[in-house]
Every structure is written in structure tokens, then in C-alpha cells.
C-alpha positions as CSV (number, residue, x, y, z in Angstrom):
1,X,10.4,-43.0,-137.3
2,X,7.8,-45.5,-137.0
3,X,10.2,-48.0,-135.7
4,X,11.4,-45.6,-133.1
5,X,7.8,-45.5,-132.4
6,X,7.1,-48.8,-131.8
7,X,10.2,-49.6,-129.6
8,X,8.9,-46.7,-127.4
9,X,5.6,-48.4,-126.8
10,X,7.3,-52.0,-126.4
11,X,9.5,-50.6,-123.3
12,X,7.1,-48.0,-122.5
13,X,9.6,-45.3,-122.5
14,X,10.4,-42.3,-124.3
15,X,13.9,-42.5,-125.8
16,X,15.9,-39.2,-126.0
17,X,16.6,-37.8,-129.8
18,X,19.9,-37.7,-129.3
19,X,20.3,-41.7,-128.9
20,X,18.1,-42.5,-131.5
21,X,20.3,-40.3,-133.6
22,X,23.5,-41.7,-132.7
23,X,21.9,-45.3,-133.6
24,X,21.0,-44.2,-136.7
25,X,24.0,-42.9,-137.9
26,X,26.5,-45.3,-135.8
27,X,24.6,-48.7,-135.4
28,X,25.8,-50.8,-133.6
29,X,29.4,-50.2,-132.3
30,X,32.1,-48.4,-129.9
31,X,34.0,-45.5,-129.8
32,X,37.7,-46.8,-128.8
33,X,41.3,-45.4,-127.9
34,X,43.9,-46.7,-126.0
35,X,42.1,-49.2,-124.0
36,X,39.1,-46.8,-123.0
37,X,35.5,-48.0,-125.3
38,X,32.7,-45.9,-125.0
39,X,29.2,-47.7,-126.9
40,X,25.6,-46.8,-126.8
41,X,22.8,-48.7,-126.7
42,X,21.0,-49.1,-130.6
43,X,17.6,-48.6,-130.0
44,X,17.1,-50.2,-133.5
45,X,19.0,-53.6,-132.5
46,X,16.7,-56.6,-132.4
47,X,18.2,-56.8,-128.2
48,X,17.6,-53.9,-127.2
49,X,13.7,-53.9,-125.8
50,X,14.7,-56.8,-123.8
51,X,17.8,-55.0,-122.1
52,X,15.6,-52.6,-121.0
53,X,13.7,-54.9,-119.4
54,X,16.3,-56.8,-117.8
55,X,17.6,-53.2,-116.8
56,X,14.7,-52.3,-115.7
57,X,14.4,-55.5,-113.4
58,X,17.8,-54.4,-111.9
59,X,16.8,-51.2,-111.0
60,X,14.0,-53.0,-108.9
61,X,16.0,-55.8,-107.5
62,X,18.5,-52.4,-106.2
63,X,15.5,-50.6,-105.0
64,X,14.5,-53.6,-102.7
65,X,18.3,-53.6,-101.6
66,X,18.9,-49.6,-101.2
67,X,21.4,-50.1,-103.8
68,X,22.1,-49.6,-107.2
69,X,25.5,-50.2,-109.2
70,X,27.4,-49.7,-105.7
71,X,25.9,-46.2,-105.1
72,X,23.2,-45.2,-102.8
73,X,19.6,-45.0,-104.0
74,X,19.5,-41.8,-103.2
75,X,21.6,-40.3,-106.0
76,X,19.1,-41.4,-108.4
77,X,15.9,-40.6,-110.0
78,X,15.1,-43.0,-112.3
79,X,18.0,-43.6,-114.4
80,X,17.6,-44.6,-118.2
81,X,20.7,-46.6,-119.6
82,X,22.7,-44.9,-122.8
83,X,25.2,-47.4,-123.1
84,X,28.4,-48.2,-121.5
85,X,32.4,-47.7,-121.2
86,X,35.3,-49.5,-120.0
87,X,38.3,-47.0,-119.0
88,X,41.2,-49.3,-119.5
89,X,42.3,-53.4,-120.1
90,X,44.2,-52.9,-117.3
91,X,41.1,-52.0,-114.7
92,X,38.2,-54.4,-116.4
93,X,36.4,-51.6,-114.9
94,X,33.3,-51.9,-116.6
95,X,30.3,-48.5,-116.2
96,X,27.3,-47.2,-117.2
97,X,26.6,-44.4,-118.6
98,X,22.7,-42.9,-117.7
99,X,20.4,-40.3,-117.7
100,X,18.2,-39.6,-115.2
101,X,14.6,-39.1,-116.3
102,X,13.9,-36.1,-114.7
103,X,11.9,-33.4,-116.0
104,X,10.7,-33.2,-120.0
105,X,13.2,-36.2,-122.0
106,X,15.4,-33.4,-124.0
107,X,16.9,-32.1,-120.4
108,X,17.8,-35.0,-118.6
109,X,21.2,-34.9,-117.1
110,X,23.9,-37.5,-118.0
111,X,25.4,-39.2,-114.8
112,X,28.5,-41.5,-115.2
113,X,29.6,-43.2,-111.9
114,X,33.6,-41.7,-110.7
115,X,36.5,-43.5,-109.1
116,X,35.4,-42.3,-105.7
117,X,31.9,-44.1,-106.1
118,X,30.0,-40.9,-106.1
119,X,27.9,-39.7,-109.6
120,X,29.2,-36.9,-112.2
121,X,26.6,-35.1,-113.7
122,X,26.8,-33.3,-117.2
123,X,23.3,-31.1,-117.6
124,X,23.3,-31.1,-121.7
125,X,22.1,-33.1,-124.6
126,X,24.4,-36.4,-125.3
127,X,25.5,-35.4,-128.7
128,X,26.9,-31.4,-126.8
129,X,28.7,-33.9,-124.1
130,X,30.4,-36.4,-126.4
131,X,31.7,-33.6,-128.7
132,X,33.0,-31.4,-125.5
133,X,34.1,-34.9,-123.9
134,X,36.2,-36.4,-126.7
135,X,37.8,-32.8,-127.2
136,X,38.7,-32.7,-123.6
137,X,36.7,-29.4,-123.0
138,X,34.7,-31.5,-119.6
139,X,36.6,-33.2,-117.1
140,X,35.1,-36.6,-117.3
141,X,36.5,-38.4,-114.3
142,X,37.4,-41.6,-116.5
143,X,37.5,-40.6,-119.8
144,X,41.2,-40.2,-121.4
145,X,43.1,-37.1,-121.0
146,X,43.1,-36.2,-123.7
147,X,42.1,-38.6,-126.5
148,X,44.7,-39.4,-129.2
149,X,43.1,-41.6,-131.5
150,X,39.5,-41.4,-131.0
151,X,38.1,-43.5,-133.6
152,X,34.3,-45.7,-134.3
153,X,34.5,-49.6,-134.5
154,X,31.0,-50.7,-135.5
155,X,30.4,-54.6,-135.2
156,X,27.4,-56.9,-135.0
157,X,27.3,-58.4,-131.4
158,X,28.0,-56.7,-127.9
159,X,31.2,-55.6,-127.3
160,X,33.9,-57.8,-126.0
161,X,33.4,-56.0,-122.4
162,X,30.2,-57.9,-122.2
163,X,28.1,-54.9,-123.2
164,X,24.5,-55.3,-124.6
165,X,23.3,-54.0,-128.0
């Protein structure tokens, strides 16, 4: 744990349980089927301070513009980056997938951006909403209905979406 530690005091930020458990068991990596890739951020890869940083300097640049990721400011609280998916090849439709620090770290809700440019918001612990998600028990606006091969591709580098760590 003292590596989970010490990345908390380089971004100055508590990170969730739940991620730092899905890093350690899945490195670095994506869930895949049929087109739709869902990967995380690895709190343990060598990147991943500095993407929160450069996140972090896109959530200022959006605050100064009243916008961030093409919704209003005003849907947010201040959102901490979990990773990423891509619904399809077809779309190239790339998203982020977020919690927004509100409140004590184990309760922050999840928030994935929808087709109609408005936020959907899942009030549970990540690992409870992947294992509801992928067995189609939450309507997830663009996740696959229903998921028929579901399966983890780890790797080394950032996704072929152009995902970070």
C-alpha cells in the first residue's frame, strides 16, 4: 500500500479502493466485446500521476470556458477520471467515465456522459456497477445490450483509442 500512498500525495488526491483494486488485479488493460472497450486508469502505471495533472488542467481550461467534455459546468462537481470506453469502431466515439468527488471517497457517484449529451449517474461502488453493468442488470446508455463475449485484454501502452494508462 505504500505505493498507493505515495501516488496519492504526488496528485494530491485520494483514489477510491475500488480502482486501486481493479489496478492491482487487472494492470493495465481493457475490457472488450464487439467493438465496445471499457479500461481504467492504473494508478500503479508509471503515467498515470501526470494524466491527472493534465486532467486536471482540462478541468480548468473548461471551467474558464463554462464547459467541460461538451456538457455544462453545471452537471459537475469535481469529477475524478476512472478510465475510459469507446462504444463501437463504427462511432470512434470516444468517453469518459468519472466520479464526482462529492461527499466521503467510498460514495462518490459514477457519471458516464449519454447520447443525448446529458450525464448518467450510477450511486454505487465501481466494482457493484461493472458486475451489474456487464450482466446487463443497469441500463447503461452505451454499454452493449447485452454483452456476449465480455472478455480482459491487458497490454503495456494505452489503448488503441488513444486512452492513457
Amino acid at each position: 500500500m505504500a505505493d498507493w500512498e505515495a501516488i496519492e500525495r504526488e496528485i494530491e488526491q485520494q483514489i477510491p479502493i475500488d480502482l486501486v483494486e481493479i489496478s492491482l488485479r487487472y494492470g493495465s488493460g481493457c475490457f472488450v466485446d464487439r467493438g465496445f472497450s471499457l479500461w481504467f486508469h492504473n494508478v500503479f502505471h508509471p503515467i498515470y500521476p501526470s494524466l491527472i495533472r493534465y486532467r486536471r488542467m482540462v478541468a480548468e481550461a473548461d471551467l474558464r470556458s463554462d464547459r467541460r467534455d461538451g456538457f455544462r459546468i453545471d452537471e459537475y462537481n469535481e469529477p475524478f477520471p476512472i478510465g475510459g470506453f469507446a462504444d463501437g469502431p463504427e462511432e470512434g466515439d470516444v468517453s469518459n467515465i468519472f466520479w464526482d468527488m462529492n461527499g466521503a471517497k467510498e460514495h462518490w457517484p459514477i457519471w458516464l456522459p449519454t447520447p443525448s449529451a446529458r450525464l448518467q449517474h450510477f450511486c454505487m461502488p465501481l466494482t457493484e456497477f461493472l458486475v451489474r453493468a456487464f450482466r446487463g442488470e443497469l441500463d447503461v446508455d452505451k454499454f452493449p445490450k447485452p454483452f456476449v463475449d465480455l472478455r480482459f485484454v491487458p497490454h503495456e501502452g494505452p489503448p488503441e483509442t488513444g486512452a492513457s494508462a
